[in-house]
C-alpha positions in Angstrom: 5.8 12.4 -13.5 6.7 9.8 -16.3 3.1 9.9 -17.4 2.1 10.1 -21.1 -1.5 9.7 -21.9 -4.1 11.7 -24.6 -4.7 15.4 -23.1 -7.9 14.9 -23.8 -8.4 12.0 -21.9 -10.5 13.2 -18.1 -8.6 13.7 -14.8 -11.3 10.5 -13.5 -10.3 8.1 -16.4 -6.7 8.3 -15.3 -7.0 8.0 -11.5 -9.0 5.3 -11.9 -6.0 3.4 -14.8 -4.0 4.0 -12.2 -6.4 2.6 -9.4 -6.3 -0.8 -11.5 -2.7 -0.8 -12.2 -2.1 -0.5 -8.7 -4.4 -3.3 -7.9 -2.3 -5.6 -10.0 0.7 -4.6 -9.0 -0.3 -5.2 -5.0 -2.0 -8.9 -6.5 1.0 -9.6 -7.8 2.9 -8.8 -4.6 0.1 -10.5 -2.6 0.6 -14.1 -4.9 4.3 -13.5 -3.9 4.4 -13.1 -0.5 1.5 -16.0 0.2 3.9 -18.1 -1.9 7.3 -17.2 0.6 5.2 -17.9 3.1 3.6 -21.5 2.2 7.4 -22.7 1.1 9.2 -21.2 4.6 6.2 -22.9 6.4 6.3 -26.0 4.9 10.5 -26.1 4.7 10.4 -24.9 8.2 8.0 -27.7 9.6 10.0 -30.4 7.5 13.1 -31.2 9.5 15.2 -32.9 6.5 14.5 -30.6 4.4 15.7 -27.3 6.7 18.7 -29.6 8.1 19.5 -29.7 4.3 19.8 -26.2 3.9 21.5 -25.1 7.2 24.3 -28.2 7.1 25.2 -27.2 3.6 26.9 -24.0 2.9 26.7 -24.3 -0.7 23.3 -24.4 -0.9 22.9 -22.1 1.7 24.8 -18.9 0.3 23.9 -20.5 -3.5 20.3 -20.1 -2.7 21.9 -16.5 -1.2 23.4 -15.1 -4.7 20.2 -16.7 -6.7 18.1 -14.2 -4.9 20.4 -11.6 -5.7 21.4 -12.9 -8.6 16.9 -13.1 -9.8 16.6 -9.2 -8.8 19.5 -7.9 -10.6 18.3 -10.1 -13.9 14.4 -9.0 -13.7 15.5 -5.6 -13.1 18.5 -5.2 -15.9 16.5 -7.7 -18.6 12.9 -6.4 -17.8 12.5 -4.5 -21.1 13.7 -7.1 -23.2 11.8 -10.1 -21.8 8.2 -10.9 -22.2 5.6 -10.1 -19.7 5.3 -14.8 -19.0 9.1 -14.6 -18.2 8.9 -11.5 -16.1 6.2 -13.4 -13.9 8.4 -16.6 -13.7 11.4 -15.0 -12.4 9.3 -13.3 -9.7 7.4 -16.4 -8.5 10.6 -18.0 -8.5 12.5 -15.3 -6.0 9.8 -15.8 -4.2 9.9 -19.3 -4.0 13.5 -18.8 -3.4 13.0 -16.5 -0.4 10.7 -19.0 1.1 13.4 -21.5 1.5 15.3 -19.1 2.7 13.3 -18.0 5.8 12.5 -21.0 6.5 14.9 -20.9 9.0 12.8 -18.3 10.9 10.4 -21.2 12.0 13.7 -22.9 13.8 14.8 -19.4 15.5 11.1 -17.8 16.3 8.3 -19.6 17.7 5.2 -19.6 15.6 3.2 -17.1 17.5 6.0 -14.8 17.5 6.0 -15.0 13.6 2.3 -14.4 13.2 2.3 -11.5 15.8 5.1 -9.9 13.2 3.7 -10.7 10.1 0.0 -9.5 11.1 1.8 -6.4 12.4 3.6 -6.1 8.8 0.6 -6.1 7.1 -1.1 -3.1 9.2 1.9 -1.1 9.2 2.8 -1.8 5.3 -0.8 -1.0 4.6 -1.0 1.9 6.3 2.4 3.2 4.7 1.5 2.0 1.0 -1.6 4.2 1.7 -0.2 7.1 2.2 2.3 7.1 -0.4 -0.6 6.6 -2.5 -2.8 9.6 -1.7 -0.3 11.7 -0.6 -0.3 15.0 -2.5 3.4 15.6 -1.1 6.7 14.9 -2.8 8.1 11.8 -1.1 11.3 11.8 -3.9 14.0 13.4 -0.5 12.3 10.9 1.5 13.0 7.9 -1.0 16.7 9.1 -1.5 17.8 9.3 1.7 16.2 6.0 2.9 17.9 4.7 -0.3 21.3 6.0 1.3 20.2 4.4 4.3 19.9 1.0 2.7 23.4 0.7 1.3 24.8 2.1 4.8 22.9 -1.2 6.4 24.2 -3.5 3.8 27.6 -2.2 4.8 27.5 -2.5 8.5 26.1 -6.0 7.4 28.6 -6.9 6.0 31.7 -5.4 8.2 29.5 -7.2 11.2 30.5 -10.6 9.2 34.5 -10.0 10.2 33.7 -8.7 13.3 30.3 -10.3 14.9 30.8 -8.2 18.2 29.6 -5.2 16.1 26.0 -6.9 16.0 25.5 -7.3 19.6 23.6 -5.9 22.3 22.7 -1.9 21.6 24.2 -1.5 18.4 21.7 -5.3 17.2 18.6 -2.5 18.6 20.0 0.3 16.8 20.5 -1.6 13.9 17.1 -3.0 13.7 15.3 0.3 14.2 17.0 2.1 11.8 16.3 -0.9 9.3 12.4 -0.6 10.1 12.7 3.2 9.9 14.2 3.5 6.3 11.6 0.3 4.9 8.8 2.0 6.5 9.5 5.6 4.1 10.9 3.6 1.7 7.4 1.6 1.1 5.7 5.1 0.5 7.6 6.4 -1.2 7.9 3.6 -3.3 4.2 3.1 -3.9 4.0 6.7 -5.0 6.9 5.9 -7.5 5.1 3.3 -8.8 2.1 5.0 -9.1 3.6 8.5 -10.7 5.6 6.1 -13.6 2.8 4.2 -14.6 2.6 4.4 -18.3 -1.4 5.7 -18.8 -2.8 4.4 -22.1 -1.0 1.4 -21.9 -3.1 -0.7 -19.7 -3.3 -4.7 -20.9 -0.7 -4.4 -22.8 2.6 -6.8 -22.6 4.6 -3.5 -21.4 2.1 -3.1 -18.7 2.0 -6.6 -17.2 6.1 -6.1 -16.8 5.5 -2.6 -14.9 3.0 -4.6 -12.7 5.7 -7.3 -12.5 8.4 -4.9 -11.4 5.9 -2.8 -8.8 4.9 -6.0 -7.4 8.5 -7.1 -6.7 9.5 -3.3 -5.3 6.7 -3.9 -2.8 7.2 -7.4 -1.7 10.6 -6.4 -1.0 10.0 -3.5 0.9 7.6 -6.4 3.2 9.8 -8.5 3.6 12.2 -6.1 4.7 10.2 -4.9 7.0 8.7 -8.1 8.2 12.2 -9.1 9.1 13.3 -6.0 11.2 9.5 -6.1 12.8 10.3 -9.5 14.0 14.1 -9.2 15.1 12.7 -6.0 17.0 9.9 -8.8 18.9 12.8 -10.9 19.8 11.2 -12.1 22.6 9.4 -14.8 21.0 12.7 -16.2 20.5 13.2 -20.6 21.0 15.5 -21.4 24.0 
């Protein structure tokens, strides 16, 4: 525990700092993901707009490495940017991801996309639930999903120079294994989150950026899983 807060201070008081920091963080995540998915509706219903994206490359793989490129900033400059410019750079990954996966709207049909993300929200509840009342030590859990991460973004990658790795059993293996390792790493992430926050800190500048960073931990880890969820209902595929 990365905790320091004023021994004198009762076991209630801190549960419930930690109760509202938790809230923010998953308002934060919530303002994020409604924002993803208003921009990939909306660029996904608009023809010239997702023809733009898919018929240039640049743009595609540019808006590609500014993803990235947001995550890595946020996460490396967090603790010497203010808590306005913390929120900015998430809203605008977010934004960013919404153009995105826009592109699911072209591949899925509509229903097949609300069946997955209703599913997402369940299962991520259920998950972010447990990591937070869990008394148990998620920290083997989190490492070796962690591991598991890197080893997809490998086979990712090696799939682009040969495609025939992605097919048939190995695209199933691949996808379950994805929604395995997001669904422990979304509790064991939300019991990180909640075992680091600062207590005695709350409404300060320091604190909005830990809600910042939570928030964007989380959103990633639905994303994530929304994807795999939906790949894995495939058959609400367009012909």
């Amino acid at each position: 525990m990365n905790q320091a807060y004023d021994i004198n201070r009762s076991t209630q008081s801190i549960s419930e700092e930690n109760a509202r920091f938790m809230a923010g963080v998953y308002k934060w995540m919530t303002i994020g993901i409604l924002l993803t998915a208003i921009v990939a509706y909306y660029v996904g219903h608009t023809p010239s707009l997702y023809m733009t994206i898919l018929q240039n490359k640049i743009l595609f793989y540019g808006l590609m490495i500014a993803q990235v490129g947001a995550v890595i900033y946020l996460s490396a400059r967090i603790n010497k940017m203010s808590g306005t410019q913390a929120t900015v750079i998430f809203l605008l990954y977010s934004l960013l991801s919404g153009l995105s996966l826009s592109v699911i709207f072209i591949v899925y049909t509509q229903s097949s996309i609300e069946s997955a993300f209703l599913t997402t929200a369940f299962a991520f509840g259920g998950l972010s639930a447990f990591g937070y009342f869990t008394k148990r030590d998620l920290g083997p859990i989190g490492t070796f999903c962690t591991m598991g991460v890197w080893g997809l973004i490998g086979f990712a990658l090696l799939s682009m120079f040969f495609p025939s790795l992605r097919g048939g059993q190995m695209e199933m293996i691949y996808n379950l294994a994805g929604l395995l390792i997001f669904c422990g790493l979304t509790a064991y992430d939300t019991q990180k989150i909640k075992s680091t926050n600062i207590i005695g800190n709350e409404g300060t500048e320091e604190d909005h950026k830990e809600t910042i960073m939570g928030a964007l931990t989380l959103y990633l880890d639905f994303i994530n899983l929304f994807l795999f969820i939906l790949r894995l209902m495939g058959g609400g595929r367009k012909r």
